[in-house]
C-alpha positions in Angstrom: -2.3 -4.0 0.9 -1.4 -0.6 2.7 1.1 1.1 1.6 1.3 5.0 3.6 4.4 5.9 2.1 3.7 5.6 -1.8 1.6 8.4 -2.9 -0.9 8.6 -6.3 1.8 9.6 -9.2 -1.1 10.7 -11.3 -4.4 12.2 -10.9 -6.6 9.4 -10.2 -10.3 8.6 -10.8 -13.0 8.0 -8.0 -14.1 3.9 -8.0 -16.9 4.7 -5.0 -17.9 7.7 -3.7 -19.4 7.3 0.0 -21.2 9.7 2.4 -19.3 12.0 4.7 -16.3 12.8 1.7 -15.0 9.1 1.9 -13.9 7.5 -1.3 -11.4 4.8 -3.2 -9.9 7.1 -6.0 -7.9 4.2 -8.6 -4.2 5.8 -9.3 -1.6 5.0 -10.9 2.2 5.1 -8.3 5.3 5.8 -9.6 5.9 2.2 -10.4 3.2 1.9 -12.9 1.4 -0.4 -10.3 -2.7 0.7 -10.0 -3.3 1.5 -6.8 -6.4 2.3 -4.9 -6.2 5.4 -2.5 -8.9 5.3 0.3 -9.8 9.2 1.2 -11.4 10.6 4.1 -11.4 14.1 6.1 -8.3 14.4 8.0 -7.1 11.0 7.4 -3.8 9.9 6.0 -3.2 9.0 3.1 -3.3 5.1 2.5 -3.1 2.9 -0.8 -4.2 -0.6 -1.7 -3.2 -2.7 -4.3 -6.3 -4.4 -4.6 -10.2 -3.0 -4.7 -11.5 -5.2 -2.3 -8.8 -4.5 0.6 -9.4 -0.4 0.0 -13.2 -1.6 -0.2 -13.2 -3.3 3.4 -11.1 -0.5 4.9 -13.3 1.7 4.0 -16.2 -0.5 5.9 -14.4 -0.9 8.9 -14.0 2.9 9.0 -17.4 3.6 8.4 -18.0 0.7 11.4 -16.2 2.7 14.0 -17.0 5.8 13.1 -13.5 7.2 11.8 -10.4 6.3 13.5 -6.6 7.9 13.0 -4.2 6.0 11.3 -1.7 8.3 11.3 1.2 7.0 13.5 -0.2 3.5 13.6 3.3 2.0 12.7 5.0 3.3 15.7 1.6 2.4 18.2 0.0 -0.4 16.6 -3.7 -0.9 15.4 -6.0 2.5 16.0 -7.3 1.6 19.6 -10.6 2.5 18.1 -10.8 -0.3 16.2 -9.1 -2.5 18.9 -12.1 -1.7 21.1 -15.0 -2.6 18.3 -14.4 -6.2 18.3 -13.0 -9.3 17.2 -14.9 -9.0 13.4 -13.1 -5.7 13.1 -10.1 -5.9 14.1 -10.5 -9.4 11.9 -11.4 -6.9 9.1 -8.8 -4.4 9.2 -6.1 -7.1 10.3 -7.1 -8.9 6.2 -6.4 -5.1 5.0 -2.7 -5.5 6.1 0.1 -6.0 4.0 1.3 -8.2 5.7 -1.2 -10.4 6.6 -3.9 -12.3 4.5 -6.9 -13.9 5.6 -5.3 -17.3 6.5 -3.2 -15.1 8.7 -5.9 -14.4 10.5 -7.9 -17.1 10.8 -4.2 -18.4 12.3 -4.2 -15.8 15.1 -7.6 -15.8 16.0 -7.6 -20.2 15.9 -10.3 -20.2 13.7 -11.2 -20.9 10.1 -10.6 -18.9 7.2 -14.7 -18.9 7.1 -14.8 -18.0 10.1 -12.7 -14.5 9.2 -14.8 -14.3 5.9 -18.1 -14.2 8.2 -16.6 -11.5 10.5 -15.9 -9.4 7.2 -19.3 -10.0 5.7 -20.6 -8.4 9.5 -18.4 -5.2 9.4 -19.3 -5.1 5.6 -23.2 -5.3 6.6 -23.2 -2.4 9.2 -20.9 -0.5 7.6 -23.9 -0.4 4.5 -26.4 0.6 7.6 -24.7 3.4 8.5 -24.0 5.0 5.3 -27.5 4.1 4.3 -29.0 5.5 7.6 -26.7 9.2 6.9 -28.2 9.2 3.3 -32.0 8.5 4.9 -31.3 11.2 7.6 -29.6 13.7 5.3 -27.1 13.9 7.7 -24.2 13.9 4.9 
């Protein structure tokens, strides 16, 4: 779940360490809660309170390239993202606090397997591109 207005407490430790100075640092809030704080250049800052949601954020922000999150509550979903598709909007919709993956399914009138599929796709060329900035030593 993101959470933009609850910062790490303490100094946390990196879970995954991506190309291009994106990672998932695990942290401990204010609350004692673990959190998961997804990092990238010049992105805010954004917390999950489970691996996997921080995990598929960071793939859908690998899928469009970056986006800016920064504002999102008063404008809505990063148009960026918006534009990419139905899997990726899908994808970053699941990431949500406030929605879960029957959620979706429920907007989109489709099954929850349906959603899962359009994860596992964002997932897959999200892996592509990092792998292709490692092969071309673009990092």
């Amino acid at each position: 779940m993101i959470r933009s207005d609850t910062g790490p407490q303490t100094d946390g430790s990196p879970v995954d360490d991506y190309v291009l100075g994106v990672r998932i640092v695990e942290s401990v809030a204010a609350d004692g809660d673990v959190q998961y704080q997804f990092e990238a250049p010049n992105h805010t800052e954004i917390a999950f309170d489970n691996l996997e949601d921080a995990r598929l954020y960071a793939d859908v922000y690998f899928d469009v390239n970056g986006f800016v999150e920064d504002g999102t509550g008063e404008r809505g979903v990063p148009p960026e993202i918006v534009q990419a598709g139905k899997d990726t909007l899908s994808a970053y919709l699941v990431t949500c606090p406030w929605t879960d993956i029957n959620w979706v399914a429920s907007f989109y009138g489709v099954t929850p397997t349906d959603i899962e599929r359009y994860c596992s796709w964002v997932r897959d060329r999200a892996e592509e591109i990092r792998t292709e900035v490692t092969e071309r030593g673009l990092e």
